[in-house]
N, C-alpha and C positions, 0 to 999 in steps of 0.2 A: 156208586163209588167208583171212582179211575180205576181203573184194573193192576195199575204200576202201584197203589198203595196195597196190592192183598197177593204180592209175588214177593215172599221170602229171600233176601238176599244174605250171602256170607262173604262179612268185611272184614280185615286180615288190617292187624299192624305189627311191623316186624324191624328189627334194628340193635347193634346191639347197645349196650350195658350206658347209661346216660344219653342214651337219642331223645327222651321224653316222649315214649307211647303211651304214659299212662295220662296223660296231660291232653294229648289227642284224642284220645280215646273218648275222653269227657263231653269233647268238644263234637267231636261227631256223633253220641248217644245225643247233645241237647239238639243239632243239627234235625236229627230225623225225628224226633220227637216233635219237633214245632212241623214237620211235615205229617205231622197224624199217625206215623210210626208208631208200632209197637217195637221196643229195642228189647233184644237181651244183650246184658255185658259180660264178657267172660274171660278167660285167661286160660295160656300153656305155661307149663304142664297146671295142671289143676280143673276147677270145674265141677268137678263131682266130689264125693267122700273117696272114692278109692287114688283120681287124680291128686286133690290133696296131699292125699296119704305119701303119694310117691314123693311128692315135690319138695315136702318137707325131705325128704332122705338126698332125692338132687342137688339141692342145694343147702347140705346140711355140710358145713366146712371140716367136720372133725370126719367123715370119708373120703378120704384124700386118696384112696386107692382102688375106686371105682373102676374099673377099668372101661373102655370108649364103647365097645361094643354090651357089656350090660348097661350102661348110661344110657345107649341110642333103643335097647329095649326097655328100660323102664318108660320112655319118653314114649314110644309107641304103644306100650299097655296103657297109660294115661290117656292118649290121643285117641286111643279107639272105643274105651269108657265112654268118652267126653263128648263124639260125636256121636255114639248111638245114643247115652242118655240126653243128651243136652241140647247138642247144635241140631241133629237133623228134626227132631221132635218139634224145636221152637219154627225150624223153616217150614216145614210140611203145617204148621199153625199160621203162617203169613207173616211171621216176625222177621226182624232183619237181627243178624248177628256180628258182633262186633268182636272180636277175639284179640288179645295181645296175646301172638305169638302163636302159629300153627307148623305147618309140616317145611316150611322155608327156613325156621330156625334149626332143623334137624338137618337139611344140608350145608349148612352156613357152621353150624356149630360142631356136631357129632362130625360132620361133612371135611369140610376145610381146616375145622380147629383140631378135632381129633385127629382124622387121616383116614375116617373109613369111607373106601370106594362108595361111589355113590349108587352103583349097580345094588348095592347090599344095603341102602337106605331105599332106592327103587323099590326091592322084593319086600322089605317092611313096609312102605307106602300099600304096597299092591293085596299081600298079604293083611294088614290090619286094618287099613280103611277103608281098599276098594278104589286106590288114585283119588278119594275127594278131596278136591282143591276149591281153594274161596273165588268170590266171583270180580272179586276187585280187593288187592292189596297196596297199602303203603309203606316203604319202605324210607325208615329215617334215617338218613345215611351222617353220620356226625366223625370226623378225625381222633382215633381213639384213645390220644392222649386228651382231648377236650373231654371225651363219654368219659374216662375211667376218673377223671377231674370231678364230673357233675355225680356220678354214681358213689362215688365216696363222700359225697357231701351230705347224704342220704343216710346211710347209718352204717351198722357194723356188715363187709364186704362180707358177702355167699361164698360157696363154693368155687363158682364161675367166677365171680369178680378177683377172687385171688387166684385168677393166671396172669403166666407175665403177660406183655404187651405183645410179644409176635404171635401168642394165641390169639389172642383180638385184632391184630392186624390179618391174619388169616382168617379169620371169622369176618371181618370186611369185606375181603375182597370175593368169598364166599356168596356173599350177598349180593354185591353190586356186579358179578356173573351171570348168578341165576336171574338178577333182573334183566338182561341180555337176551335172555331167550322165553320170557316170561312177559306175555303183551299187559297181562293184569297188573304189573309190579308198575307201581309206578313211584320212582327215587325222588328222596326230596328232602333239600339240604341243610338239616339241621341243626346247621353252625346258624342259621337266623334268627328272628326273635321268634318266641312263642307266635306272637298273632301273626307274625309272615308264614310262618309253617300251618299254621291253620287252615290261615287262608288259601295254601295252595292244596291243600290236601282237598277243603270243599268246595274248589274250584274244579278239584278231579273229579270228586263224588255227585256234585251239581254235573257234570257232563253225564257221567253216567247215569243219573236220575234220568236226565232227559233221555238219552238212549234208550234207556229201559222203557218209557214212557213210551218212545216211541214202535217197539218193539212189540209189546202189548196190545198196540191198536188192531 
């Protein structure tokens, strides 16, 4: 067997509120799966029963007075569940991991939208997870009156969906920063159609298959 099909990888998609990651998402599990992949699919906050548990409270619209810094903890009590039961278990197994939404949406979001210094998302990264970061991310970069258009068409708006618009434009640009200095991030402009944004994402991930492949040898 290729050595590149039995090395665990963690895939990361990130954007906010009507980017369509959950639509990618699909598309890159059937992707790796016709490559003889084992996939796991997962999601932030969530993942386990306790992430769950939280997520439901995150995005539960009648807490409207959560304040940013126990938001940015419960999101880390979540993430840190989620990677010791779930993500690292499946990679230490050979599977590749597919994730909507990891530690990029907590500087983007808690980060940019809330206002908390990112020195003090750092010390939660470092403290809860240990710095793991995915090994190739997407990020869905969509104008946030077209996202909050698409994400209402969806059904009754979360917690997060009912902020105004200069939260989400702050959470934008949150994003398309940290992809600035993040060589894994790679942007990708989801004002196009479904199959163009597909196709550019497993244009990314086909690169780095081969990389990896190559890497291996």
């Amino acid at each position: 067997m290729d050595q590149k099909t039995t090395v665990g990888q963690f895939v990361t998609l990130e954007g906010a509120e009507g980017a369509g990651k959950s639509s990618l998402l699909v598309a890159i599990e059937d992707w790796l799966n016709d490559k003889g992949l084992v996939v796991t699919t997962t999601r932030e906050p969530g993942g386990t029963a306790l992430g769950e548990g939280l997520r439901g409270l995150l995005l539960d619209p009648d807490l409207s007075n959560v304040t940013p810094i126990a938001e940015l903890a419960m999101m880390f009590a979540a993430r840190a569940q989620h990677v010791s039961e779930v993500i690292k278990p499946a990679l230490a197994r050979g599977e590749w991991v597919v994730c909507d939404r990891f530690t990029d949406s907590s500087y983007a979001y808690q980060g940019s939208g809330r206002g908390i210094d990112a020195s003090v998302i750092a010390a939660f990264e470092r403290l809860m997870i240990q710095r793991f970061q995915p090994d190739i991310t997407f990020l869905l970069d969509v104008p946030v009156d077209l996202g909050l258009k698409r994400a209402g068409e969806v059904g009754t708006p979360d917690r997060f969906e009912r902020e105004q618009k200069d939260f989400f434009e702050r959470v934008r640009a949150g994003f398309l920063d940290r992809a600035q200095t993040a060589p894994r991030i790679h942007v990708i402009d989801a004002t196009n159609a479904l199959s163009e944004v597909t196709g550019l994402a497993l244009g990314h991930l086909d690169r780095f298959w081969q990389d990896l492949g190559q890497s291996n040898r």
